[in-house]
N, C-alpha and C positions, 0 to 999 in steps of 0.2 A: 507337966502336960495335963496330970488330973484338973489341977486348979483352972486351966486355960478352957479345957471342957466345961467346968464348972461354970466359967464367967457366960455370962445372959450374952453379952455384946460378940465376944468371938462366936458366938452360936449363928448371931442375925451377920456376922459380915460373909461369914461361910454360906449361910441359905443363898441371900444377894447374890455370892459368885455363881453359885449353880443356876440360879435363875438367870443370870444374864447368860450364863453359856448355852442352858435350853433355847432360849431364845435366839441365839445368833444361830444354831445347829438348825433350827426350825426353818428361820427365814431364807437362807440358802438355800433349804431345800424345796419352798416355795418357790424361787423366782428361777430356780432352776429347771421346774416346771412348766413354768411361763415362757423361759427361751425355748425351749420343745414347742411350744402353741404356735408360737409367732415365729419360727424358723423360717429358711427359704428354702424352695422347692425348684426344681429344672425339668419342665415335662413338654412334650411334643406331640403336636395337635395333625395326624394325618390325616388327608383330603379334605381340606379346606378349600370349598369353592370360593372362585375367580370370579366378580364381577368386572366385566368391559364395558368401559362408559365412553359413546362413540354416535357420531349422527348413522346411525344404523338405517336409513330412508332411501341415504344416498352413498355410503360407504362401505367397506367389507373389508374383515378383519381378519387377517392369519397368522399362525405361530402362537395367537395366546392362550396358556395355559387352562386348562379344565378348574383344576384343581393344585396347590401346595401345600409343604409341610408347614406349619406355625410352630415356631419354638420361643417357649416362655419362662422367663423367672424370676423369683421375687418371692414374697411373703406366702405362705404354706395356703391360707386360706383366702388369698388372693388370688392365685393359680386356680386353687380347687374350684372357686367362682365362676375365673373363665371357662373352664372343661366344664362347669355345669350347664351355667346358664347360656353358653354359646349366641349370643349378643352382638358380637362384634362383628365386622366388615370387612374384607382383605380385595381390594377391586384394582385395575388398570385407566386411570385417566387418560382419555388419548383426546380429548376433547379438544384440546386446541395445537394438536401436531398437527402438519402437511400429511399431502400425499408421498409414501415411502416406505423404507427402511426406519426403524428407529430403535433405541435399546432405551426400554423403560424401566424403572423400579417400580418392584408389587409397594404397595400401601397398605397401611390398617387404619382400624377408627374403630373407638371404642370400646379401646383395653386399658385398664388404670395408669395411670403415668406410671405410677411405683413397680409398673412391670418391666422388665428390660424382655423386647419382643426381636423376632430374628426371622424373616421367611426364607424359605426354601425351595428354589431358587431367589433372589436378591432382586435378581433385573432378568429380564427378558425380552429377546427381538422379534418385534413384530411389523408385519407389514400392514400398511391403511393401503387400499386402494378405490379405484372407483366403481361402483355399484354398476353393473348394467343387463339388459334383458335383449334376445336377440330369438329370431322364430326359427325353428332348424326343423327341416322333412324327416318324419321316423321311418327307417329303412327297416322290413321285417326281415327276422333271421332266422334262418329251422335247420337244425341238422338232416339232412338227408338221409343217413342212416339210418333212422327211427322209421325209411320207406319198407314196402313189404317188397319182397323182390319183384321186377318189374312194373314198378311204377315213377311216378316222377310228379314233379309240381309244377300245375299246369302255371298257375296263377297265384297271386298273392296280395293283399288288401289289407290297408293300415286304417281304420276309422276313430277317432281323427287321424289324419295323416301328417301333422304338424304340429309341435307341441312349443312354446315357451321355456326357454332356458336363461335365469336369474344364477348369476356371479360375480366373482370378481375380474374384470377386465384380463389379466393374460388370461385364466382359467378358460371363459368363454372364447378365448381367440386360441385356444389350444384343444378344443372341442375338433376330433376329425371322424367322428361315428356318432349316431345316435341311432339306438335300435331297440328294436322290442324281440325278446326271444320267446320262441313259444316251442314248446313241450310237449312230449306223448310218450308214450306204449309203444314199443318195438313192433313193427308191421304194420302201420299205416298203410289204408288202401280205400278210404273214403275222406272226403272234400270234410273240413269242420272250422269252427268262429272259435276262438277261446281270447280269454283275457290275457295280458302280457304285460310286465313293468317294462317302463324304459330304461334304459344304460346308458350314461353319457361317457365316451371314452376319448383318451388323447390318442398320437399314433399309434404310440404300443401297446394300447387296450387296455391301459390303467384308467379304472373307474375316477370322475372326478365328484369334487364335492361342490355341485352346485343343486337348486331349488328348479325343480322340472312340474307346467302343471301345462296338461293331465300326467299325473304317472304313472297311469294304466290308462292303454288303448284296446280297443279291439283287433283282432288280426284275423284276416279270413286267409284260409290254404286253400286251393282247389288242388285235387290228386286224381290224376288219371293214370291211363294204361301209361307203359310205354310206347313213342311212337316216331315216327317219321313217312316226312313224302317220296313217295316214289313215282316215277315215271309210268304211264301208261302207253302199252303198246297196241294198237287196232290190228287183229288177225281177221282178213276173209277167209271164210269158209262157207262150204256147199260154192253149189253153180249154179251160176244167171239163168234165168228162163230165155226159151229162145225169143231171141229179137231183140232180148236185153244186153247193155252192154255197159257193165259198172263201169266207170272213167274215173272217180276218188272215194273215197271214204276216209274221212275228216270229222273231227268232237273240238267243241269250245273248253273240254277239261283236257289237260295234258298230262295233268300230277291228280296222285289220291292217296291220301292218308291212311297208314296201317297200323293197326293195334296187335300186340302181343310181346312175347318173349323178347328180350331185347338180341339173344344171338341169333332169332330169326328172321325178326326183323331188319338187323343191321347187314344180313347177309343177303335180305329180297335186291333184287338189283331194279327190277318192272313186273309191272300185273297188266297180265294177258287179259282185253278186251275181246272176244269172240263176236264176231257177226257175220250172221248166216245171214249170206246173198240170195237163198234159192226161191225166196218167197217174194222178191224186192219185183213192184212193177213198173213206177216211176219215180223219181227225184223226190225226195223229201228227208226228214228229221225224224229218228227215231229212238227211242230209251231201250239202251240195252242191261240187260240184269250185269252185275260184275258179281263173279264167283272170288270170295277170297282163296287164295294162295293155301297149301297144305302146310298147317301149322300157326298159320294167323288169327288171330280169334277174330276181328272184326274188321272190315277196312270202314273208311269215311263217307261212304255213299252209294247205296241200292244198285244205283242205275245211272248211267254216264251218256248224255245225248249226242247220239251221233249222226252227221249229216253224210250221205250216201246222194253222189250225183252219176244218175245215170240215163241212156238214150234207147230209148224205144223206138224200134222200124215199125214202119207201117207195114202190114200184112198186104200183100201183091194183089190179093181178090179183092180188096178195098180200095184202090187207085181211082180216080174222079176219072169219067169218061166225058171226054171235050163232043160237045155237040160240032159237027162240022160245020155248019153255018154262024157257032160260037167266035166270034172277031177276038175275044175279050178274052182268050186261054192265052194267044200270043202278047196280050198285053200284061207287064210285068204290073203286080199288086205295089200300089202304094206307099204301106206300108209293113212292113213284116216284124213282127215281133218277134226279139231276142230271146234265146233260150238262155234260162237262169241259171247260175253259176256262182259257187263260191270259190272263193282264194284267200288263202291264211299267210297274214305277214306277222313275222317271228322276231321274237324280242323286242320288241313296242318299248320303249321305257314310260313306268308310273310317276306323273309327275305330283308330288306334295306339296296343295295348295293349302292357304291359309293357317298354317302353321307360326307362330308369333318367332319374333328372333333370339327368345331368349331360350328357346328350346333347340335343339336339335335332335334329329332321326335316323335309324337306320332300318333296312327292309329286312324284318323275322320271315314273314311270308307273302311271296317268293325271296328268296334270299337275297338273288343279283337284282332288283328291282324290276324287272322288264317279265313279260309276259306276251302270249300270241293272241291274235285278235282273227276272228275271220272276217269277210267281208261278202254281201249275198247280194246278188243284183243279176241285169240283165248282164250278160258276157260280154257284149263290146265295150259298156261302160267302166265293169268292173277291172277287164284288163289292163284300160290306162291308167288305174289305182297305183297310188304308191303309200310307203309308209309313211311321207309326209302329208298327207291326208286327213289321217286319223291322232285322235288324242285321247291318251289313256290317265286318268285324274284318280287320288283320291280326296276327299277336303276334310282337313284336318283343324278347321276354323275352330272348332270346342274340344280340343284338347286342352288343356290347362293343368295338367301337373306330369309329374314322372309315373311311366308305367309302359304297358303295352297296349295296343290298341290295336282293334280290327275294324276298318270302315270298307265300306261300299265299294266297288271299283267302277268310275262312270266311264263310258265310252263315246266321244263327240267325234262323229267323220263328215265326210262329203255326203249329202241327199241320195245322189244316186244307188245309193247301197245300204244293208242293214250289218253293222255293225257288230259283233259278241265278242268278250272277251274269255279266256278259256276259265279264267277266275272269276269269282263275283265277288268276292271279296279281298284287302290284303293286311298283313297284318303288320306293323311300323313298332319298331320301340324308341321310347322318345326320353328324352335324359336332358336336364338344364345345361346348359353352357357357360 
């Protein structure tokens, strides 16, 4: 063994082995290294947006996905790339499908070949259909409850009252509301304008998803008292002067409007018109004050015109003394002028002229349409009057949308008489057909 130590040659074949085993021990644990660098990695890219490629002009697209998951895998710093540099594409072609149902696979673009790529969902069903725009009336909406107690809404105004509604064909044929809701403070009791968005809703009040322009309107509320018409009843009272002798008392108004409390109101049954005969000296038309009712805050009108037809005698010390050689006392007068006279014919129907056909009406005020007319003239004339005579109108020629309306009331009869209806005006609500 010494000698073998000794020799030069077994010294360099020993170095050699060690050297080559350094070496082989080294380089494994190099390339060992290496597979670490260049491993493969498995990582998942959530909410990746969805492009949808589609003639958007004239189409409309539902069911496709916001967003999916991207799952990728492949070489370490391959991956790492895509999660950096987020580069790539994940979209929907529907460019050359029909109108329909269809079940599509998501796509990508833009991720290395060397990636094995997976989305999340795979395929997805969606519908194409046809784009379309259609003009629908905004109906305003207010909860009542936000009233202050006894009041109510007189009236209500949509400006515009019509908006544009863009979607997709059933959507829009499934459209059975459109409203603007407007808002407030518990105890409303004055009239106000506010802004409102629109809501497009199907039957059941599920909001839909289409494109509405404008999507705020203005909304007007008018709030009043509460109220209703009552009947009016004419009391005489005091007494005729002598000679005088009332025969009617008769108003062109029958009904008058009262304001207050609603359990007082709704329990008024008539409001007592008082007129005092004692001062009356002949036939004519006179305004009498109307006292509200105890417990009414206000009724509809001051003063209520009422026609008082009565006959005054001639006083005995004023009789014409006929000359006796007068031929001309036994000769009857020519002609003798009528004494004047009114007579009220009851329930007239109001007839609604020029109203177009694609509307239709119903009478708010007077409710049953029909109303009393008097008629004033000389008395032989006036008594062969009948109700076919007279014609009670209102013209509705510029009405043109939905709502309520108060027009004019015209009264056209026979010459020989003067005309008045107990209303001058009525009021129609009118609703498309």
């Amino acid at each position: 063994m010494d000698k073998m130590m000794d020799n030069p040659w077994f010294l360099r074949i020993v170095s050699l082995l060690f050297a080559v085993l350094l070496f082989i021990t080294v380089q494994n644990e190099l390339e060992g290294n290496q597979m670490n660098t260049v491993g493969t990695s498995v990582e998942s890219i959530q909410d990746v947006p969805v492009q949808v490629y589609y003639d958007d002009d004239n189409l409309v697209v539902t069911g496709a996905p916001d967003t999916v998951t991207l799952n990728i895998e492949g070489p370490s710093n391959l991956v790492l790339s895509a999660q950096t540099m987020q580069d790539y594409t994940v979209f929907l072609d529907l460019r050359e499908l029909p109108l329909g149902q269809h079940e599509v696979e998501v796509q990508y673009e833009n991720l290395p070949e060397r990636l094995k790529v997976r989305t999340d969902p795979r395929t997805v069903t969606v519908t194409i259909e046809e784009l379309i725009t259609e003009e629908f009336a905004v109906e305003p909406d207010m909860n009542e409850r936000l009233l202050a107690d006894n009041y109510v809404v007189k009236s209500t105004n949509v400006e515009p009252n019509r908006v544009t509604v863009t979607g997709a064909r059933s959507i829009v044929e499934a459209i059975s509301f459109v409203k603007a809701t407007v808002s407030g403070e518990q105890g409303l009791n004055e009239s106000f304008t506010q802004e409102a968005r629109v809501r497009v809703l199907d039957r059941d009040l599920n909001k839909l998803d289409v494109v509405i322009k404008p999507e705020v309107v203005n909304v007007s509320v008018e709030i009043e008292q509460y109220s209703k018409e009552v009947p009016i009843v004419l009391e005489q009272t005091g007494s005729p002067q002598d000679g005088v002798t009332i025969n009617s008392i008769t108003s062109t108004v029958s009904t008058m409007r009262v304001f207050g409390p609603r359990s007082v109101v709704d329990a008024l049954e008539e409001i007592p018109v008082r007129v005092n005969v004692s001062q009356i000296e002949e036939s004519g038309t006179v305004d009498i004050e109307v006292e509200a009712p105890e417990g009414i805050d206000r009724v509809g009108r001051d003063t209520v015109p009422v026609t008082i037809n009565a006959t005054v005698a001639a006083p005995e010390n004023e009789a014409e003394q006929v000359p006796e050689d007068d031929t001309s006392a036994n000769t009857p007068p020519e002609d003798t002028e009528d004494v004047v006279t009114s007579r009220t014919f009851q329930n007239v129907p109001i007839v609604i002229a020029g109203l177009a056909e694609e509307w239709s009406s119903t009478f708010a005020i007077p409710s049953d349409g029909v109303v009393n007319v008097t008629a004033t003239g000389p008395e032989s004339q006036v008594n062969e009057l009948t109700a076919e005579d007279v014609q009670v109108r209102i013209d509705a020629s510029a009405v043109d949308e939905e709502g309520e309306f108060t027009l004019p009331i015209e009264v056209e009869g026979s010459d020989v008489a003067t005309w008045v209806a107990e209303l001058s005006q009525a009021t129609i609500t009118v609703a498309r057909t």
